[in-house]
C-alpha positions in Angstrom: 29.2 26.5 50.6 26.6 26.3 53.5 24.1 23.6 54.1 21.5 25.9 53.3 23.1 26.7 49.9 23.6 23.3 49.2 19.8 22.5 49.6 19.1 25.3 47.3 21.1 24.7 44.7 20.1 20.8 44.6 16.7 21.7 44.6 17.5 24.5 41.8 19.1 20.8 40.2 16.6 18.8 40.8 13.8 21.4 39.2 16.0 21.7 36.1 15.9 18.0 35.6 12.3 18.1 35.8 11.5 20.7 33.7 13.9 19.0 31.0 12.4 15.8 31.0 9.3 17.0 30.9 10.5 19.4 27.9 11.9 16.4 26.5 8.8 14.7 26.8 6.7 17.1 24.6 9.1 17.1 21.8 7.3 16.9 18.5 9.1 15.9 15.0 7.1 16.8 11.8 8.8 15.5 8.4 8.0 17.0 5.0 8.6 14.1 2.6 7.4 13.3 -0.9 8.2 11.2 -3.9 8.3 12.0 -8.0 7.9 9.6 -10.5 7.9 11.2 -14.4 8.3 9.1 -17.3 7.8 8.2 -21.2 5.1 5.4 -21.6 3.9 3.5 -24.9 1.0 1.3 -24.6 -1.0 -1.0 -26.7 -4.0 -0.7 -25.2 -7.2 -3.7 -25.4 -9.1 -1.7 -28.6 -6.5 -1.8 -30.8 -5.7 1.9 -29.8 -2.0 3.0 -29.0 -0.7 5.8 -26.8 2.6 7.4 -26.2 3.7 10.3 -24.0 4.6 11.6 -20.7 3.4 10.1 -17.6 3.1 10.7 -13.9 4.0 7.8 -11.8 4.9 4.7 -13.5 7.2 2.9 -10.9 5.9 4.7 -8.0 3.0 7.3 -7.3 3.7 11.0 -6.8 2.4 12.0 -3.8 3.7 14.4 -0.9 2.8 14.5 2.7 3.6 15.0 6.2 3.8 13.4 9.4 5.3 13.8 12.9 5.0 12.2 16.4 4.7 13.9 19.8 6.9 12.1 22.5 4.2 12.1 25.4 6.3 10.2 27.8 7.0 6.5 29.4 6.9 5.1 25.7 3.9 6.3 24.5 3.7 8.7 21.6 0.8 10.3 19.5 1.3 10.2 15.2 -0.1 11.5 12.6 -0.2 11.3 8.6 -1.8 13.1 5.7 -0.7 11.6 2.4 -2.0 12.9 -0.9 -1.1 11.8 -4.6 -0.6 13.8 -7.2 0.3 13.9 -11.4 3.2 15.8 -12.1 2.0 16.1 -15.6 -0.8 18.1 -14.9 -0.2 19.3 -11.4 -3.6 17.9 -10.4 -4.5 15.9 -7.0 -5.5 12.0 -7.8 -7.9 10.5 -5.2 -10.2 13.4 -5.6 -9.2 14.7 -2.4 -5.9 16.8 -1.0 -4.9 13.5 1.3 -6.7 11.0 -0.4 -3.6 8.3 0.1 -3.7 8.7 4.0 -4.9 11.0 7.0 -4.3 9.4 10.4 -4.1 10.4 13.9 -2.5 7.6 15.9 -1.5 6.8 19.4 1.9 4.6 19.8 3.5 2.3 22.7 4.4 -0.9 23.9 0.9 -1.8 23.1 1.4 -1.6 19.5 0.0 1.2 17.3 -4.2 2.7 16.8 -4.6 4.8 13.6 -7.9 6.0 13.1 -8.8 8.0 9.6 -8.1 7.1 5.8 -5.4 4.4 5.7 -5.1 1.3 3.1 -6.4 -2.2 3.5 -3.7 -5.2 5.1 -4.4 -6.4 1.7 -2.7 -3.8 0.0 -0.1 -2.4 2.3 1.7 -6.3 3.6 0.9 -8.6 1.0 1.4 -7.1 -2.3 5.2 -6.0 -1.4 6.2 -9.5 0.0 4.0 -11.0 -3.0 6.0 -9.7 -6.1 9.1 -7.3 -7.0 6.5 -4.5 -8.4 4.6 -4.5 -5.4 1.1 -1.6 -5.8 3.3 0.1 -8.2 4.7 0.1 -11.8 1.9 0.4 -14.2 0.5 -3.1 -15.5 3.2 -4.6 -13.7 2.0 -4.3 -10.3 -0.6 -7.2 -9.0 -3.6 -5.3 -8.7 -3.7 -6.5 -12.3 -5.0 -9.5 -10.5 -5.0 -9.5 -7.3 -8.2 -8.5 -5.6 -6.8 -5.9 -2.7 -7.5 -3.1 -4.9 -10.7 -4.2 -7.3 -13.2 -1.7 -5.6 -14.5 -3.7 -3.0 -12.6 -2.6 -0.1 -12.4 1.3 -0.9 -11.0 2.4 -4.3 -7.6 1.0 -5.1 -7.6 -0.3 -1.4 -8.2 2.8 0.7 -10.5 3.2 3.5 -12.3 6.4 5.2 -13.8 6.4 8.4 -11.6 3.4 9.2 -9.6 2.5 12.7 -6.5 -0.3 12.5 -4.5 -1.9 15.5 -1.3 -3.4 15.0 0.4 -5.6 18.0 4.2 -4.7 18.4 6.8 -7.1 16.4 7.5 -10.3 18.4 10.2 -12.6 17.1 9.4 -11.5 13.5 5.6 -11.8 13.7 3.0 -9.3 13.9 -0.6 -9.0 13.5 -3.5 -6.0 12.4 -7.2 -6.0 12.0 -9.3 -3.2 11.0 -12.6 -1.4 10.7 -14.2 1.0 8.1 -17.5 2.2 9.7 -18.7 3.7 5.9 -16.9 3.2 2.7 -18.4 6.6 1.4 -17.2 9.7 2.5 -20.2 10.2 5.1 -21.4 8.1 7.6 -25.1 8.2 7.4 -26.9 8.1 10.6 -28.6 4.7 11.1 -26.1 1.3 10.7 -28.4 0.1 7.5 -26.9 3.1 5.7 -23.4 2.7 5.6 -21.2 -0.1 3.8 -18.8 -1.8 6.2 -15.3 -3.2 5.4 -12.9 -5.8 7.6 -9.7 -5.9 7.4 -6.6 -8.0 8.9 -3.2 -9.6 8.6 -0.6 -11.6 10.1 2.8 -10.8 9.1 6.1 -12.3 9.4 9.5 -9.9 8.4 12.7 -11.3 10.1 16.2 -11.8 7.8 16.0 -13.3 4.4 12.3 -14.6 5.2 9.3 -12.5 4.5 5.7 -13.8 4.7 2.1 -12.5 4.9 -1.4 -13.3 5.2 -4.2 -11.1 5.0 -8.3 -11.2 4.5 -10.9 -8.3 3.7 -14.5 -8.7 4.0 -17.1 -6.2 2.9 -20.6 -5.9 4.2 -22.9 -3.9 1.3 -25.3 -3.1 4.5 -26.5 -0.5 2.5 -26.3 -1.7 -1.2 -27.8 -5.0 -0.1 -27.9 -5.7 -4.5 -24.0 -6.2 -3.9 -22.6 -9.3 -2.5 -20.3 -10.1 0.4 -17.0 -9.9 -1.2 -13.9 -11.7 0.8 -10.5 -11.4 -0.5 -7.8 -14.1 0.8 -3.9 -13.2 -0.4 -0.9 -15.1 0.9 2.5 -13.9 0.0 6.3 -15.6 0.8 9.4 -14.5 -0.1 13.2 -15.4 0.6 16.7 -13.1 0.4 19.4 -15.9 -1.2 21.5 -12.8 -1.5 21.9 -13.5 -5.3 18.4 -13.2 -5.9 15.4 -12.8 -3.5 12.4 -15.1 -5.1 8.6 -14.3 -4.4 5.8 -16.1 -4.7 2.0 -15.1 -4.2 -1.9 -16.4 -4.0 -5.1 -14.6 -3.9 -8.3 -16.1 -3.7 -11.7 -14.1 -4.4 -15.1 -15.0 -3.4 -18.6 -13.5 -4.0 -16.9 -10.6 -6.2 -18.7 -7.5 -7.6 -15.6 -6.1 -9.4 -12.6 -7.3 -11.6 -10.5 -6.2 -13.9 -11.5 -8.8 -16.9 -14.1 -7.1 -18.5 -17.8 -8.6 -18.2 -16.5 -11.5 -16.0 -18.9 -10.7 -13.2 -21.2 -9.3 -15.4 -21.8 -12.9 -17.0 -22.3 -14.5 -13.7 -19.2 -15.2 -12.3 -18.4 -14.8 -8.8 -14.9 -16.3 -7.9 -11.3 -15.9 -9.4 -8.0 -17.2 -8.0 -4.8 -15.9 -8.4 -1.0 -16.6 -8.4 2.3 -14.4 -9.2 6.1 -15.6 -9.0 8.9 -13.5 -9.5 12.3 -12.5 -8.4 15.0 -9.1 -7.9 18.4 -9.9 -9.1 21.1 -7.4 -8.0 23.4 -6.2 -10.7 26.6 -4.4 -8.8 25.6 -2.4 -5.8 23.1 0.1 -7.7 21.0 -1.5 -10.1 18.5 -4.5 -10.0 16.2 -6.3 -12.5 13.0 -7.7 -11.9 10.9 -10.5 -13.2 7.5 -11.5 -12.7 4.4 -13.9 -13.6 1.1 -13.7 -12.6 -1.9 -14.8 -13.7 -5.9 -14.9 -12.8 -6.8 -18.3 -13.5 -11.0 -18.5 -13.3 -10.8 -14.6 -15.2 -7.7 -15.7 -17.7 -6.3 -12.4 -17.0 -2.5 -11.6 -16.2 0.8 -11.9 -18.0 4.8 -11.5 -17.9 6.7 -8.6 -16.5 10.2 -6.9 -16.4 11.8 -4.0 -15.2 15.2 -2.5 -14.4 16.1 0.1 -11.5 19.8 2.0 -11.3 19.9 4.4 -8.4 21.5 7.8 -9.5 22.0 8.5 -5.4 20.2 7.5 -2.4 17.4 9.6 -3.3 17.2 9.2 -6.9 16.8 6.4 -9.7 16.3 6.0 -13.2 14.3 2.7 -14.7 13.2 1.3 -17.6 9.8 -1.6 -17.6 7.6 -3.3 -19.8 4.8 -6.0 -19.8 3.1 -8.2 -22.2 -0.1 -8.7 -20.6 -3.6 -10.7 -22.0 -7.3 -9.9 -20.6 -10.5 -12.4 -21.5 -13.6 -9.8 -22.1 -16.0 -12.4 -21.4 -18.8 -10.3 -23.3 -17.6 -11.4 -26.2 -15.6 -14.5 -25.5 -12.2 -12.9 -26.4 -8.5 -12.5 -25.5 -6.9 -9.5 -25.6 -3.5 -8.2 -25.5 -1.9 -5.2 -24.3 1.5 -3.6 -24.1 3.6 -1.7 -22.3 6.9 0.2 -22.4 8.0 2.6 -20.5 11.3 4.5 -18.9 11.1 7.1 -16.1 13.3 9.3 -13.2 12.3 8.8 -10.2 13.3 11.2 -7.1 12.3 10.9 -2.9 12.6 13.8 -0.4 
């Protein structure tokens, strides 16, 4: 081979390589995923009333979505999200929206992460999980029963439009987010007096048996200046002693305009505090029970929980759950009980 044909080929090489890595570069992944959660549910509810039947969601929230990444290169790569719930008894979108759980466009590196669109509260997506074995999920079992993440405040059930996060990379374990929701209505309203504003951040800590978190939200009724300027403190710890991981939570409400007692604000209250304990106890390699406590102490509101998992497959489990669970309704000075029992099927894809 001549010298002349050697240049050529090794600049046809070299143009190859080029082209491939730039190919490489642009490569997109887009994931189809969802999960459903169908079961039987008997409740005692506060009135007296009972109700039995099928239910959408018990130890988990059906939803579907889809999301993706673009590789643009030198570590840095756009993502995106859209997340909506959905009953499987009915068919019918929850949220009143098609992604009402999430819709983010994101850009990734060794920066750390910005996700700008409808995305959850620190106080609902790192806490709750590190808090207690139910986490956001299984009916009157989860701590939203008590905990403040998910009162109203700060978006409903936690969620925030027109809302940008930043979270750092992970560094020895630790990590840290804030974030911003310019309107917690669906439209921003020209002019900043017309637009409620929420803050949200965390500091986390996830690194081998030990799991902690610490996260504060802050709304600003700009708008509805009647309201007052909730805050919302949660601390959660938890530790993996391989025969049983333990957790252990604490919230802390102040100047609250929502809560799940009935007529505790309403009769001049402004503050509750919080506390759950509980713990996931493997039994064999595909089942595990759960236990849990919690309990509003200024409200009186919470109660004792249990549940049961057995995974079918990797995709798939079956569980049974119940609760015995007491709310003051301080309009009329009264403890209530209510009930729960319930057994489900759960499948991811």
């Amino acid at each position: 081979m001549s010298k002349r044909q050697r240049g050529a080929v090794a600049g046809v090489l070299a143009m190859a390589c080029a082209w491939s890595g730039a190919a490489l570069a642009q490569q997109s992944n887009v994931q189809l995923y969802g999960l459903l959660d169908t079961g039987m549910l008997l409740e005692k509810r506060l009135d007296g009333g009972k109700r039995f039947g099928v239910v959408s969601g018990i130890s988990g929230q059906s939803r579907f979505g889809v999301r993706g990444s673009e590789d643009l290169g030198n570590g840095y790569s756009v993502t995106f999200q859209l997340e909506g719930g959905l009953l499987t008894t009915t068919g019918n979108s929850t949220q009143g929206r098609l992604f009402g759980r999430q819709a983010t466009l994101g850009l990734k590196g060794g920066f750390g992460e910005l996700k700008m669109g409808r995305q959850t509260v620190f106080g609902y997506s790192w806490t709750p999980f590190i808090a207690s074995p139910f986490g956001v999920a299984w009916s009157g079992n989860s701590i939203g029963s008590t905990f403040g993440y998910k009162s109203g405040d700060y978006g409903a059930d936690g969620r925030l439009s027109n809302a940008f996060t930043y979270q750092t990379p992970i560094v020895g374990g630790f990590e840290a987010g804030i974030g911003y929701s310019f309107s917690t209505a669906d439209e921003q309203s020209f002019g900043a007096s017309n637009n409620n504003r929420v803050l949200t951040a965390g500091l986390r800590y996830t690194n081998g048996p030990l799991k902690a978190a610490l996260t504060y939200e802050r709304l600003d009724p700009i708008k509805d200046s009647n309201k007052r300027k909730a805050q919302n403190y949660q601390f959660a710890l938890s530790y993996d002693f391989g025969p049983v991981r333990l957790f252990s939570g604490y919230n802390e409400q102040r100047n609250i305009n929502l809560n799940p007692a009935p007529g505790y604000v309403e009769t001049g209250r402004d503050k509750d505090r919080a506390f759950t304990v509980g713990a996931s106890i493997p039994t064999g390699k595909s089942g595990s029970v759960m236990l849990s406590y919690q309990r509003a102490m200024m409200s009186n509101n919470g109660g004792f929980a249990a549940g049961y998992r057995y995974q079918l497959s990797k995709r798939t489990n079956v569980y049974v759950m119940g609760n015995v669970y007491s709310v003051r309704n301080h309009f009329i000075d009264e403890k209530q009980r209510k009930h729960q029992f319930g057994v489900g099927l759960q499948h991811s894809f």
